[in-house]
mmCIF file of the N, C-alpha and C atoms, coordinates in Angstrom:
data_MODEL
# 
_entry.id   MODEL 
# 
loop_
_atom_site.group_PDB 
_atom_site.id 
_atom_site.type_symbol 
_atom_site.label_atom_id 
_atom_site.label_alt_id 
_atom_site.label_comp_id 
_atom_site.label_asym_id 
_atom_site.label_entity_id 
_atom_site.label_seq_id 
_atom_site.pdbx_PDB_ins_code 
_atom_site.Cartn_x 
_atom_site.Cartn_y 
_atom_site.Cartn_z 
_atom_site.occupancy 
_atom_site.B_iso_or_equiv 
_atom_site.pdbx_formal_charge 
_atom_site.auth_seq_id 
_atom_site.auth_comp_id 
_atom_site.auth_asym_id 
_atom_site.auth_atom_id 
_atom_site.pdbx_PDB_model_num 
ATOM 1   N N  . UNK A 1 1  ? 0.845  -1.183 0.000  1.00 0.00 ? 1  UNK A N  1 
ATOM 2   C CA . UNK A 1 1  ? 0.000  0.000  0.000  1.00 0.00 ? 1  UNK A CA 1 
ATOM 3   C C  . UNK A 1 1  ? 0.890  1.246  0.000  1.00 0.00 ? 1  UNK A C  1 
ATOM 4   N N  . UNK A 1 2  ? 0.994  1.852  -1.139 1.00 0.00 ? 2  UNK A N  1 
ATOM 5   C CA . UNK A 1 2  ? 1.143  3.183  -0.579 1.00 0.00 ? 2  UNK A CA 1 
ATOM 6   C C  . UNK A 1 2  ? 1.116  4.708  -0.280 1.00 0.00 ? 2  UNK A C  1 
ATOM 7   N N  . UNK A 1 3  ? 1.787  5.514  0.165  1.00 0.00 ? 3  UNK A N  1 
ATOM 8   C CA . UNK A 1 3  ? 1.362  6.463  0.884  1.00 0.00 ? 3  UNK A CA 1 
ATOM 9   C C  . UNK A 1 3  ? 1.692  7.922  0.012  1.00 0.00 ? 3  UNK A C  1 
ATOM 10  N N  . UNK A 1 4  ? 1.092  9.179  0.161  1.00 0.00 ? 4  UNK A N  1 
ATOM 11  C CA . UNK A 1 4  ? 0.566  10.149 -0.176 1.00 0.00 ? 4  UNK A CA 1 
ATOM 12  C C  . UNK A 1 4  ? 2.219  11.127 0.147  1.00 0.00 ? 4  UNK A C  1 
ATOM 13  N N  . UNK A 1 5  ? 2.429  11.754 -0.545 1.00 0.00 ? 5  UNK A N  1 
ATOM 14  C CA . UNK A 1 5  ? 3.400  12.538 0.602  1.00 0.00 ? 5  UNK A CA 1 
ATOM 15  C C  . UNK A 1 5  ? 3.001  13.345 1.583  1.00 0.00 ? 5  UNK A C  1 
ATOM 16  N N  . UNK A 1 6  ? 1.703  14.120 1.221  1.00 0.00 ? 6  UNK A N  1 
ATOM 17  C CA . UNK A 1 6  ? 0.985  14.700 1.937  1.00 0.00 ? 6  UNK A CA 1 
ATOM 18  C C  . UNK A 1 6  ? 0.585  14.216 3.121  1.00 0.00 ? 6  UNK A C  1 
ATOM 19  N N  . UNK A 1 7  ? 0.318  12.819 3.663  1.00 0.00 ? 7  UNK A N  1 
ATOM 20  C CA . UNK A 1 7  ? 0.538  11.458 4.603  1.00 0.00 ? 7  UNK A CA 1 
ATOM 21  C C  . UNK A 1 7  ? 1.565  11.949 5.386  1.00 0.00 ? 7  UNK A C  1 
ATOM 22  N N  . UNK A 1 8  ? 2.684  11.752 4.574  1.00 0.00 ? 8  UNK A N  1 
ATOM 23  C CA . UNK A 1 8  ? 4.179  11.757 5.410  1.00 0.00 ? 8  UNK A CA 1 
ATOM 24  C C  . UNK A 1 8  ? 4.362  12.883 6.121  1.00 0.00 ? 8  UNK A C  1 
ATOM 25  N N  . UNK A 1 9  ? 4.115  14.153 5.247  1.00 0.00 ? 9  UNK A N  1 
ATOM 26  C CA . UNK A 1 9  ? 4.209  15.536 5.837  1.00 0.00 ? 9  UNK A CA 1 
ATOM 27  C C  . UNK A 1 9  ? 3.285  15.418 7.010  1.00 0.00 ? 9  UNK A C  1 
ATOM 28  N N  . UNK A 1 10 ? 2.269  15.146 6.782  1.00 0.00 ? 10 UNK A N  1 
ATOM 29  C CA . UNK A 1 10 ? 0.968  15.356 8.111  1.00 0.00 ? 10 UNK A CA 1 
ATOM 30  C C  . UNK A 1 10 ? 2.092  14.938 9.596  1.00 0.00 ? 10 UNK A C  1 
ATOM 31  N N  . UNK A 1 11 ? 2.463  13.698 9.323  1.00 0.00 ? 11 UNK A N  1 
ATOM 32  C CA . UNK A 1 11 ? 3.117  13.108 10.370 1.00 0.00 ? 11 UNK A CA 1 
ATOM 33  C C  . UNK A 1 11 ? 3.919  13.824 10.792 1.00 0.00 ? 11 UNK A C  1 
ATOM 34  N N  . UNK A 1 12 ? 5.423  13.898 9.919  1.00 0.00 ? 12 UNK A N  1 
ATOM 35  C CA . UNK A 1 12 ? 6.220  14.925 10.607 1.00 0.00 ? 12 UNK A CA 1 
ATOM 36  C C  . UNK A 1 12 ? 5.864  16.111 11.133 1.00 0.00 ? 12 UNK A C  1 
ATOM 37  N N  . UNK A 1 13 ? 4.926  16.995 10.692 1.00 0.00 ? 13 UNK A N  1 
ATOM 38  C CA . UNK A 1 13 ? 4.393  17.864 11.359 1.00 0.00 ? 13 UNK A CA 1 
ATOM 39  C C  . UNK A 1 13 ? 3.804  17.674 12.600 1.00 0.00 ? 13 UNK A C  1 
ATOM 40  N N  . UNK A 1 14 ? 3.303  16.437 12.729 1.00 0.00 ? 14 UNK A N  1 
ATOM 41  C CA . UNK A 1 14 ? 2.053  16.440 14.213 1.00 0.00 ? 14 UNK A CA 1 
ATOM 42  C C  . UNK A 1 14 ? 3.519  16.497 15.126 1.00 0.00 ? 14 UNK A C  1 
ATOM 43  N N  . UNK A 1 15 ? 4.669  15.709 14.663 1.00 0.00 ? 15 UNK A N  1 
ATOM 44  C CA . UNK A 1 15 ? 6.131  15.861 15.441 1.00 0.00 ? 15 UNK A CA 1 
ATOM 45  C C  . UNK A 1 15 ? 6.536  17.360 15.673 1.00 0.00 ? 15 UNK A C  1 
ATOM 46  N N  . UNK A 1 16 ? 6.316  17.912 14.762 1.00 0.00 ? 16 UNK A N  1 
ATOM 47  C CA . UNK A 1 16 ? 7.907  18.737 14.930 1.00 0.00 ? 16 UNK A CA 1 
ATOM 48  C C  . UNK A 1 16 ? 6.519  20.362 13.540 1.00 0.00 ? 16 UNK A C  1 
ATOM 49  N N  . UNK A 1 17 ? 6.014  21.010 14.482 1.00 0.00 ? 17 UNK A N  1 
ATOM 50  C CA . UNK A 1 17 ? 4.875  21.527 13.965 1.00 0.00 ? 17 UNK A CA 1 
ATOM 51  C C  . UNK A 1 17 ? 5.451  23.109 13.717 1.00 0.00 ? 17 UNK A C  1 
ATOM 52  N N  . UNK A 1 18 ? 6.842  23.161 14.062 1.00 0.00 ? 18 UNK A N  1 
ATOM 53  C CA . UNK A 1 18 ? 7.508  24.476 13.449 1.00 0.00 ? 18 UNK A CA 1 
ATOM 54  C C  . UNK A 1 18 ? 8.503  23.727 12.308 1.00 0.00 ? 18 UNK A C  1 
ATOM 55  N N  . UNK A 1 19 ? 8.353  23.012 11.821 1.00 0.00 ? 19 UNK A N  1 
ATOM 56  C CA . UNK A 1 19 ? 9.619  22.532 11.138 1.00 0.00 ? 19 UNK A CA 1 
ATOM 57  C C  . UNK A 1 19 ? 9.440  22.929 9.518  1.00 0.00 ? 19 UNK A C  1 
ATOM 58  N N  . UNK A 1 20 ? 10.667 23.039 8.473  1.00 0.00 ? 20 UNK A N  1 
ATOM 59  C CA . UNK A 1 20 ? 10.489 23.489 7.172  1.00 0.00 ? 20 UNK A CA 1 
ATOM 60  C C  . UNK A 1 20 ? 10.329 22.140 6.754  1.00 0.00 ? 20 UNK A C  1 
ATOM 61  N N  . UNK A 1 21 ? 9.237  21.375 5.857  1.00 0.00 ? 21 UNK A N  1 
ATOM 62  C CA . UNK A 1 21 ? 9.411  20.036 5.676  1.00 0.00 ? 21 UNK A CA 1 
ATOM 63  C C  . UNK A 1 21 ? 9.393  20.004 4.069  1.00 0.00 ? 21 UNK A C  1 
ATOM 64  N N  . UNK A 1 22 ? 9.748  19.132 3.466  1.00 0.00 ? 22 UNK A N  1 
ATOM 65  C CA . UNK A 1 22 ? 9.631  19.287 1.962  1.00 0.00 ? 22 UNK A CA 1 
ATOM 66  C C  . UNK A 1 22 ? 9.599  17.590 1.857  1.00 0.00 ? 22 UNK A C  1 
ATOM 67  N N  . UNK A 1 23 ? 8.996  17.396 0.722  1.00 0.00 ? 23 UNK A N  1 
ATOM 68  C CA . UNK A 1 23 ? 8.861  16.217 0.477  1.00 0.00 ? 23 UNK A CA 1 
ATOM 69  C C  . UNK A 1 23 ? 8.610  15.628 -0.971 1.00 0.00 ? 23 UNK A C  1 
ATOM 70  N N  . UNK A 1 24 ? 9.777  14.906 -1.524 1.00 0.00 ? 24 UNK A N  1 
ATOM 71  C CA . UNK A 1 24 ? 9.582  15.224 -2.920 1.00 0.00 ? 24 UNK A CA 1 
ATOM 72  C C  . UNK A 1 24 ? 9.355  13.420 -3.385 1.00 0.00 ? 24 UNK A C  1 
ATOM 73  N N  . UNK A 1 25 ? 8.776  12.819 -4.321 1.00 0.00 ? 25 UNK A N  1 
ATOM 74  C CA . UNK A 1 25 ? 8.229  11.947 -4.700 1.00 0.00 ? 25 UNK A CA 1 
ATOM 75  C C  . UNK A 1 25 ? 9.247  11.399 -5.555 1.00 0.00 ? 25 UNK A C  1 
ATOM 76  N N  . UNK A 1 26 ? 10.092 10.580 -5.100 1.00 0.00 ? 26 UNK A N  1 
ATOM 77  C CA . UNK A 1 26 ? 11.691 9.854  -6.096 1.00 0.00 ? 26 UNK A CA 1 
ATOM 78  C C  . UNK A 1 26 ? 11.262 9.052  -7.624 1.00 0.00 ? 26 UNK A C  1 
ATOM 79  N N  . UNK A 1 27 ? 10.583 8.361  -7.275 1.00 0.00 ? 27 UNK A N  1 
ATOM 80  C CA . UNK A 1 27 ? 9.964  7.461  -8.421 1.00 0.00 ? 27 UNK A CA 1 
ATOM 81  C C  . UNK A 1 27 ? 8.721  7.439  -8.826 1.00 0.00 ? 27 UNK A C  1 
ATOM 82  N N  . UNK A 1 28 ? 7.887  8.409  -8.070 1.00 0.00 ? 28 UNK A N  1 
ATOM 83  C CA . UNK A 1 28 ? 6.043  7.933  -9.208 1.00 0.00 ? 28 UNK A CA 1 
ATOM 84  C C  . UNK A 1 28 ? 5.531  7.450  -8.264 1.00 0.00 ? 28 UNK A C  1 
ATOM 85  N N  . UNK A 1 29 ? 5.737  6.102  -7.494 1.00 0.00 ? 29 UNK A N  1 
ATOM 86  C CA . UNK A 1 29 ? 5.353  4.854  -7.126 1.00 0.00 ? 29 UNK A CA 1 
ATOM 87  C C  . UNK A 1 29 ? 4.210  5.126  -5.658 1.00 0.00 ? 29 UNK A C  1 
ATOM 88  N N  . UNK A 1 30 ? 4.843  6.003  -5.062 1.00 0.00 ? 30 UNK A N  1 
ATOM 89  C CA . UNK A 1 30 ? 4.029  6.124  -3.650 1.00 0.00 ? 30 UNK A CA 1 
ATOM 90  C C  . UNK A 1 30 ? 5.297  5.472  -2.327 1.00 0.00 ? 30 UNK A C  1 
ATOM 91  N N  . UNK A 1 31 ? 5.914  4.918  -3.203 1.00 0.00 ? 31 UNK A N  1 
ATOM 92  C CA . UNK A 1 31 ? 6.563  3.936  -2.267 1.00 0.00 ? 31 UNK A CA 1 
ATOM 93  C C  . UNK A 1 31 ? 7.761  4.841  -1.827 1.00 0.00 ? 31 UNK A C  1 
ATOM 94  N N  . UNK A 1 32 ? 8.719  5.754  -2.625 1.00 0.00 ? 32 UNK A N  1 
ATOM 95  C CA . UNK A 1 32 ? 10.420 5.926  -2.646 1.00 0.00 ? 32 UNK A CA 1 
ATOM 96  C C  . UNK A 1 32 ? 10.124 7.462  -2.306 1.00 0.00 ? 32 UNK A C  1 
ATOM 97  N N  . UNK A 1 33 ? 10.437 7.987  -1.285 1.00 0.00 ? 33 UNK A N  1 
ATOM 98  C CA . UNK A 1 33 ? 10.290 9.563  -1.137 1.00 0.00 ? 33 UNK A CA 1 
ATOM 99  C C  . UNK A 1 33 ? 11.979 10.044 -0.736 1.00 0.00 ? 33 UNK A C  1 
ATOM 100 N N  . UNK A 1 34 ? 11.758 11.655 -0.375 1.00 0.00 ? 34 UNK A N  1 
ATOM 101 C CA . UNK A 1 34 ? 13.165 12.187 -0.062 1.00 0.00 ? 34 UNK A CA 1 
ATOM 102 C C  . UNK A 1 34 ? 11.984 12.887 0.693  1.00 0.00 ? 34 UNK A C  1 
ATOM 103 N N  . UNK A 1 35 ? 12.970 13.497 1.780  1.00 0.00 ? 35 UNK A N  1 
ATOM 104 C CA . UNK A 1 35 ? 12.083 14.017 2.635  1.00 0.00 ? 35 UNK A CA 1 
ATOM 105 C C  . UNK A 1 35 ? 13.500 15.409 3.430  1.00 0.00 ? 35 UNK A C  1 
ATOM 106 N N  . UNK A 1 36 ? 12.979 16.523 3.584  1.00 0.00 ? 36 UNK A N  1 
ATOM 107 C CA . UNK A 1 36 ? 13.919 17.427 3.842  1.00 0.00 ? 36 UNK A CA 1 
ATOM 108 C C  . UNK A 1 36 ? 13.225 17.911 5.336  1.00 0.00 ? 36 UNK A C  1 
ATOM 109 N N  . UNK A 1 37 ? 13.500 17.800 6.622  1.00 0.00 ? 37 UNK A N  1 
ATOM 110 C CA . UNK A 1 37 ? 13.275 18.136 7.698  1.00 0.00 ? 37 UNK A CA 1 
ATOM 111 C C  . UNK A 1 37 ? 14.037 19.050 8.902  1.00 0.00 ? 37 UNK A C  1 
ATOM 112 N N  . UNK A 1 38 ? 13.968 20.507 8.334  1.00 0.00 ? 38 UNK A N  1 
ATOM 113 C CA . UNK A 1 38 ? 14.412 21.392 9.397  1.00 0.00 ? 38 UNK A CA 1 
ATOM 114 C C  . UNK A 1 38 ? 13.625 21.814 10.404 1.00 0.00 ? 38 UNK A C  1 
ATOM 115 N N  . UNK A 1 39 ? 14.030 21.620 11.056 1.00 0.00 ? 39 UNK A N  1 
ATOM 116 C CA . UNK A 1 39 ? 13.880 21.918 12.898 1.00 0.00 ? 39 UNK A CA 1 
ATOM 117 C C  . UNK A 1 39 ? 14.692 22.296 14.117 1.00 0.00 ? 39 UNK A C  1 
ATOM 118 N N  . UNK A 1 40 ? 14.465 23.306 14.557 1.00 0.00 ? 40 UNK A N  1 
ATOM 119 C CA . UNK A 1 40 ? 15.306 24.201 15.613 1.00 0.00 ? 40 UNK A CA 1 
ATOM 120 C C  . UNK A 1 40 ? 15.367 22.800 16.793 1.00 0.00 ? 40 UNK A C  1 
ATOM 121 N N  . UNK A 1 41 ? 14.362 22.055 17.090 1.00 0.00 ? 41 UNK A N  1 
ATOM 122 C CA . UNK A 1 41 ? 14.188 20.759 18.356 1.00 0.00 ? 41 UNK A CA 1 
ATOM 123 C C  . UNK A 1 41 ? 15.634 20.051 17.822 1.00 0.00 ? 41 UNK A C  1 
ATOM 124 N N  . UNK A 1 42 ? 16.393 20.125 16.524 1.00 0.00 ? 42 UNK A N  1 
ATOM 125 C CA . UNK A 1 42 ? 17.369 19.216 16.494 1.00 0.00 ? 42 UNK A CA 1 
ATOM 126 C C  . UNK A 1 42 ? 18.787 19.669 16.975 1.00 0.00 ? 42 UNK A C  1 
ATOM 127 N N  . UNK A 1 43 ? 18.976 21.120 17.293 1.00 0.00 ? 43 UNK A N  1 
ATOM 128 C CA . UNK A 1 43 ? 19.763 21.731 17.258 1.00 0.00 ? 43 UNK A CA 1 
ATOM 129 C C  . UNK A 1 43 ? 20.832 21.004 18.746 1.00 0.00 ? 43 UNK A C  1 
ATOM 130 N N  . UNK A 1 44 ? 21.922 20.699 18.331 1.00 0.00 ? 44 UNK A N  1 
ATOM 131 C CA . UNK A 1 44 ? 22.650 19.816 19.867 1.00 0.00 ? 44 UNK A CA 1 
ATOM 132 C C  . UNK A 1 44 ? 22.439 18.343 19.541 1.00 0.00 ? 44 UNK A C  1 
ATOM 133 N N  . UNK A 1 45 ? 21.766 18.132 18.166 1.00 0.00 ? 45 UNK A N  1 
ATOM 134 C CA . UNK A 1 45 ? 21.703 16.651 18.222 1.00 0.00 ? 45 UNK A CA 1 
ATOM 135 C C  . UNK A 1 45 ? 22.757 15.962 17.241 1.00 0.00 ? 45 UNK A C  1 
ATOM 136 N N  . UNK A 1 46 ? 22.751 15.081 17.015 1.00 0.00 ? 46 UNK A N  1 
ATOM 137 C CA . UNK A 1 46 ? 23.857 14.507 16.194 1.00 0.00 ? 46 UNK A CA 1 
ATOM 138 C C  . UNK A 1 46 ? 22.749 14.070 14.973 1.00 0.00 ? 46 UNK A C  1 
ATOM 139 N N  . UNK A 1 47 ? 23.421 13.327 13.904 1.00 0.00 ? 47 UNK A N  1 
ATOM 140 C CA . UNK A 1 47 ? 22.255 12.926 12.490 1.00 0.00 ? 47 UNK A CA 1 
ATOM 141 C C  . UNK A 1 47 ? 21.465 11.831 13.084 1.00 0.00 ? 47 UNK A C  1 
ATOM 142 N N  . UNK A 1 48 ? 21.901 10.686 13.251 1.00 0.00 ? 48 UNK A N  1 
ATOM 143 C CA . UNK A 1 48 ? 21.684 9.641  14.230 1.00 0.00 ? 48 UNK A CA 1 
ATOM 144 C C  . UNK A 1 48 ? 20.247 10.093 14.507 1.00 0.00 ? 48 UNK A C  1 
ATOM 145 N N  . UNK A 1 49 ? 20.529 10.635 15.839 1.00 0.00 ? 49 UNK A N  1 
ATOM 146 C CA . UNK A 1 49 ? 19.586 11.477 16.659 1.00 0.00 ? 49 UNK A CA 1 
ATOM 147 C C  . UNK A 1 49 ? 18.322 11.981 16.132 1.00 0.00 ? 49 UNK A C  1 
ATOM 148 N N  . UNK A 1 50 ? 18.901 12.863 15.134 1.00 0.00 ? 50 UNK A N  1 
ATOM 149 C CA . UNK A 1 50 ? 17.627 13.641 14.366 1.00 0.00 ? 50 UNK A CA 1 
ATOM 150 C C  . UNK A 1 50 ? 16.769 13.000 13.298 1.00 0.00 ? 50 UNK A C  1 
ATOM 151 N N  . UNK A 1 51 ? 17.695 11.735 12.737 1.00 0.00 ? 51 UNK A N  1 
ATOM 152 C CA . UNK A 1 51 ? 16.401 10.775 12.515 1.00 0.00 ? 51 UNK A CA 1 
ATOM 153 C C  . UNK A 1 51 ? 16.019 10.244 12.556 1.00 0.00 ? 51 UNK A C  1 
ATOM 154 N N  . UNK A 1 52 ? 16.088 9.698  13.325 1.00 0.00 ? 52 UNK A N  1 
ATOM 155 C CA . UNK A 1 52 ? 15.388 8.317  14.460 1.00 0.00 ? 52 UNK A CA 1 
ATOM 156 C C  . UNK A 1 52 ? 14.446 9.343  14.866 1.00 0.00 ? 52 UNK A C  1 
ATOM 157 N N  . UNK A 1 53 ? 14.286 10.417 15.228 1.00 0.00 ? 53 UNK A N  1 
ATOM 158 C CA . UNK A 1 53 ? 12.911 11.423 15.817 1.00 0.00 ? 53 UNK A CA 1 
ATOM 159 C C  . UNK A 1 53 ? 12.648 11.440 14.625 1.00 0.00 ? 53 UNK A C  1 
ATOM 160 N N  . UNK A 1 54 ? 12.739 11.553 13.156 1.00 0.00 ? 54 UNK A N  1 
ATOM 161 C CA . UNK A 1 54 ? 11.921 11.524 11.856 1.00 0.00 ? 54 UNK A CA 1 
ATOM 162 C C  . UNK A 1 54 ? 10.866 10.636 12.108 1.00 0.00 ? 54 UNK A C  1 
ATOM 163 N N  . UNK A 1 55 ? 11.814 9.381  11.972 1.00 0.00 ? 55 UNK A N  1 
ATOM 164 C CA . UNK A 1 55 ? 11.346 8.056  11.536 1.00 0.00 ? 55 UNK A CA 1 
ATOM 165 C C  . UNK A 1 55 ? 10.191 7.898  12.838 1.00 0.00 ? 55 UNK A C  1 
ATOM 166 N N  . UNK A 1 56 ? 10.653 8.148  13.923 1.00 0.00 ? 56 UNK A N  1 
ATOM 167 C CA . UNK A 1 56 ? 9.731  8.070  15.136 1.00 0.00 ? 56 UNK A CA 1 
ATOM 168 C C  . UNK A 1 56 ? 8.307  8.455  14.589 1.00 0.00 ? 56 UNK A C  1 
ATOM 169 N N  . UNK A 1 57 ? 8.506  9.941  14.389 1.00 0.00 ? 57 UNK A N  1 
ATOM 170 C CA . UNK A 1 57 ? 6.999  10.608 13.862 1.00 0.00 ? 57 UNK A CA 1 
ATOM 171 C C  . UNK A 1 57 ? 6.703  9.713  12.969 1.00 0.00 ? 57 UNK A C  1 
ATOM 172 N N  . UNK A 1 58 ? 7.109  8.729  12.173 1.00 0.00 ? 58 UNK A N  1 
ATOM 173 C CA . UNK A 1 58 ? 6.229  8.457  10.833 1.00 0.00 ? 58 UNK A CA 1 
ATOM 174 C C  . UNK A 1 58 ? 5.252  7.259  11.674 1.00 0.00 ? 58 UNK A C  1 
ATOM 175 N N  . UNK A 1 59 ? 5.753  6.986  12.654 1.00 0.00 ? 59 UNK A N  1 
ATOM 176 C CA . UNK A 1 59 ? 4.828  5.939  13.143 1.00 0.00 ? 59 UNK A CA 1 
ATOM 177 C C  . UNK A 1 59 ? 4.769  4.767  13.016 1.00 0.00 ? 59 UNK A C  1 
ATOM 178 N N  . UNK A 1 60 ? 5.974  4.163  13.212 1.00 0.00 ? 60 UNK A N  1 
ATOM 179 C CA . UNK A 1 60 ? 5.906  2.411  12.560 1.00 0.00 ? 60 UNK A CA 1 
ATOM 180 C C  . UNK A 1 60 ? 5.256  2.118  10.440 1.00 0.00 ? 60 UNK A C  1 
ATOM 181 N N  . UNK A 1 61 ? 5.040  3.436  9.740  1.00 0.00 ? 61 UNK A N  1 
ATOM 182 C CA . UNK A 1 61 ? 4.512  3.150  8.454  1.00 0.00 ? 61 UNK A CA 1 
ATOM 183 C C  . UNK A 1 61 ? 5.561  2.920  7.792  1.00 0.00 ? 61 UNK A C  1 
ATOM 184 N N  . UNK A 1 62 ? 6.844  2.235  7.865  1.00 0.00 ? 62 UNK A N  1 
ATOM 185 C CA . UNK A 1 62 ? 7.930  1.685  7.045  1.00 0.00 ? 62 UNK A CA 1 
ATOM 186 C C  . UNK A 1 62 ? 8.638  0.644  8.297  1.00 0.00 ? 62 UNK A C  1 
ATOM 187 N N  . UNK A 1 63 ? 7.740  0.226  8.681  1.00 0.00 ? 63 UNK A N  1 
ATOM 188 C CA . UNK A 1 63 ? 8.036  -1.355 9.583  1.00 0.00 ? 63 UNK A CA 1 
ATOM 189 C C  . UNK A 1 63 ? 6.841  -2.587 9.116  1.00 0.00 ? 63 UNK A C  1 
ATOM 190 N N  . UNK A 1 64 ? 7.953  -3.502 8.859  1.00 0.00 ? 64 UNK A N  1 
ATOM 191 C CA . UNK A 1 64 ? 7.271  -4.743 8.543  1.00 0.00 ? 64 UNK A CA 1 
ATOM 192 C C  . UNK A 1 64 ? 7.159  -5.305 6.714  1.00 0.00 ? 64 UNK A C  1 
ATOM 193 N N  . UNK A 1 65 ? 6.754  -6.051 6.690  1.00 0.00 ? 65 UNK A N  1 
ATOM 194 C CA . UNK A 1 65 ? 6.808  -6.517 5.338  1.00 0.00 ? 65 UNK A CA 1 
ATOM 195 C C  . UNK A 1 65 ? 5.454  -5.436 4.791  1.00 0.00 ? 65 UNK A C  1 
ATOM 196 N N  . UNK A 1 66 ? 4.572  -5.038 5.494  1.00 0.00 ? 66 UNK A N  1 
ATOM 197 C CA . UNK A 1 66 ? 3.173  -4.353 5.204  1.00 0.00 ? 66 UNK A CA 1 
ATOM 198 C C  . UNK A 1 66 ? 3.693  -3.529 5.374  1.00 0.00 ? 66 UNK A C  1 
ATOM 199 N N  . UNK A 1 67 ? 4.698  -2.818 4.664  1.00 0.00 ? 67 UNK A N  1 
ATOM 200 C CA . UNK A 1 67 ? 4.558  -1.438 5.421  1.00 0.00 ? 67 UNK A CA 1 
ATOM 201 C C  . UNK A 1 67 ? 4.431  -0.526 3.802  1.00 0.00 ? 67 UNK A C  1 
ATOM 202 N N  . UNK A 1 68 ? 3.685  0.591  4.270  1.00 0.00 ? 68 UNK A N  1 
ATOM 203 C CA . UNK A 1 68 ? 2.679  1.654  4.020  1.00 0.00 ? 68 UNK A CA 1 
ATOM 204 C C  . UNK A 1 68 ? 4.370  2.283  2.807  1.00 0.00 ? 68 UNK A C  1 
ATOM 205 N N  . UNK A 1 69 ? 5.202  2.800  3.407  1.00 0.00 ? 69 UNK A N  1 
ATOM 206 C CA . UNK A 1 69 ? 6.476  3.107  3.131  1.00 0.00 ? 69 UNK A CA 1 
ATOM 207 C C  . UNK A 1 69 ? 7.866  2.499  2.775  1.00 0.00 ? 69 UNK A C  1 
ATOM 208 N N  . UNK A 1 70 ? 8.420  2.480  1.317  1.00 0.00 ? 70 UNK A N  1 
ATOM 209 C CA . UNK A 1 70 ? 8.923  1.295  1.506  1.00 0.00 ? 70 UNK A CA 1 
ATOM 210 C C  . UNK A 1 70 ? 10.226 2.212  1.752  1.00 0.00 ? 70 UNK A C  1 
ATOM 211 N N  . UNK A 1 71 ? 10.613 3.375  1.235  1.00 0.00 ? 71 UNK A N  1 
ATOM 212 C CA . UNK A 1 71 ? 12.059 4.198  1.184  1.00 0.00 ? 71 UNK A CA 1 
ATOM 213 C C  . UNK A 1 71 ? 11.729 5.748  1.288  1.00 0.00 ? 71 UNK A C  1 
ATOM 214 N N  . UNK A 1 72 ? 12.666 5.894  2.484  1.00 0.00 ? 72 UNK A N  1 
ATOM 215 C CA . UNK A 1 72 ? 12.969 7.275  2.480  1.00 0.00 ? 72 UNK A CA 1 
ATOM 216 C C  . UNK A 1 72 ? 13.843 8.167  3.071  1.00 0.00 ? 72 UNK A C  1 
ATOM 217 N N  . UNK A 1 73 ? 14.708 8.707  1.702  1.00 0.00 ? 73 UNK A N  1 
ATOM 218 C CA . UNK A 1 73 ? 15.704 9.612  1.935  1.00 0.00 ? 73 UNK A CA 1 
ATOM 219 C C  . UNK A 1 73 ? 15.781 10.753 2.830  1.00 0.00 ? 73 UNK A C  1 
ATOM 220 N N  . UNK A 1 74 ? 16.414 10.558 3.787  1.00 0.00 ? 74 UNK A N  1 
ATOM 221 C CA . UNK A 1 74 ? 16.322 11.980 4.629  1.00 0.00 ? 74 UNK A CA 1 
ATOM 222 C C  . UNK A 1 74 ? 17.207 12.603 4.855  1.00 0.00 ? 74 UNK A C  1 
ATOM 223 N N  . UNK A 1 75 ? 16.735 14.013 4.634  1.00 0.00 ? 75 UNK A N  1 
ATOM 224 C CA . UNK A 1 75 ? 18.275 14.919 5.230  1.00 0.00 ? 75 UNK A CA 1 
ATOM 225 C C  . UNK A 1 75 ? 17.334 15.912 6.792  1.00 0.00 ? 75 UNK A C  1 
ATOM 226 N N  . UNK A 1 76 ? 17.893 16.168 7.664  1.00 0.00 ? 76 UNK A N  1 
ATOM 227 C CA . UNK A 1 76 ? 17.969 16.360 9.060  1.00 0.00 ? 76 UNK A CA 1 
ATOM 228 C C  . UNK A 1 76 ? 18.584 17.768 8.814  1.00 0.00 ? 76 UNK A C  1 
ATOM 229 N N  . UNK A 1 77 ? 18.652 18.720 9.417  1.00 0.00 ? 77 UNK A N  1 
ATOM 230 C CA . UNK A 1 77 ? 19.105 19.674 10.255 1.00 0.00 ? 77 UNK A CA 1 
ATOM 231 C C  . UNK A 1 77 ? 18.568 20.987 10.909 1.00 0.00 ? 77 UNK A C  1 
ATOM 232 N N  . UNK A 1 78 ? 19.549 21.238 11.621 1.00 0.00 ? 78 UNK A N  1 
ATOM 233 C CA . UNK A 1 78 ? 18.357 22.363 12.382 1.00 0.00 ? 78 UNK A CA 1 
ATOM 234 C C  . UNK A 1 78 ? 19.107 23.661 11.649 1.00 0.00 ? 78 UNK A C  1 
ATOM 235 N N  . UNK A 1 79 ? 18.456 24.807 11.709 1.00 0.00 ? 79 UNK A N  1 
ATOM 236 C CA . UNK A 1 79 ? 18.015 26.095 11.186 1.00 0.00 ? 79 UNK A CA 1 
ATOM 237 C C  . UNK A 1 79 ? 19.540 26.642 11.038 1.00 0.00 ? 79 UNK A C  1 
ATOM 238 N N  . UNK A 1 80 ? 20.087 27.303 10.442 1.00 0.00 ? 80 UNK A N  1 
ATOM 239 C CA . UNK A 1 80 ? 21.184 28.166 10.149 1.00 0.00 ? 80 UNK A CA 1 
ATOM 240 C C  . UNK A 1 80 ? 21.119 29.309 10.576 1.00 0.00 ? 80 UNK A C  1 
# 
């Protein structure tokens, strides 16, 4: 099954509801995204850190053989 980017964004936002999010569609499919997530909450964190709190917000929807999400590129950082 898969997912909307508009989906993905919702999520990261309910996370991180000041953040610049962009989300661009790799292949067509629903499945392969890139996902760009700035947020001041990351600032002091390491990459590691900042996306594992991505992936957190998405909610288990790229766990399991069912999963909603099959790939997604992320870049992390906080504000300049």
């Amino acid at each position: 099954m898969a997912m909307q980017a508009s989906e993905i964004e919702k999520l990261i936002r309910e996370a991180f509801p000041h953040a610049n999010v962009q989300i661009t569609d790799l292949a067509g499919d629903g499945n392969h995204y890139a996902a760009e997530v700035i947020d001041e909450s990351f600032r002091g964190m390491n990459r590691v850190q900042q996306q594992r709190a991505v992936y957190s917000a998405l909610k288990g929807k790229m766990s399991g053989s069912n999963a909603e999400l099959h790939a997604l590129a992320l870049t992390t950082k906080s504000p300049e």
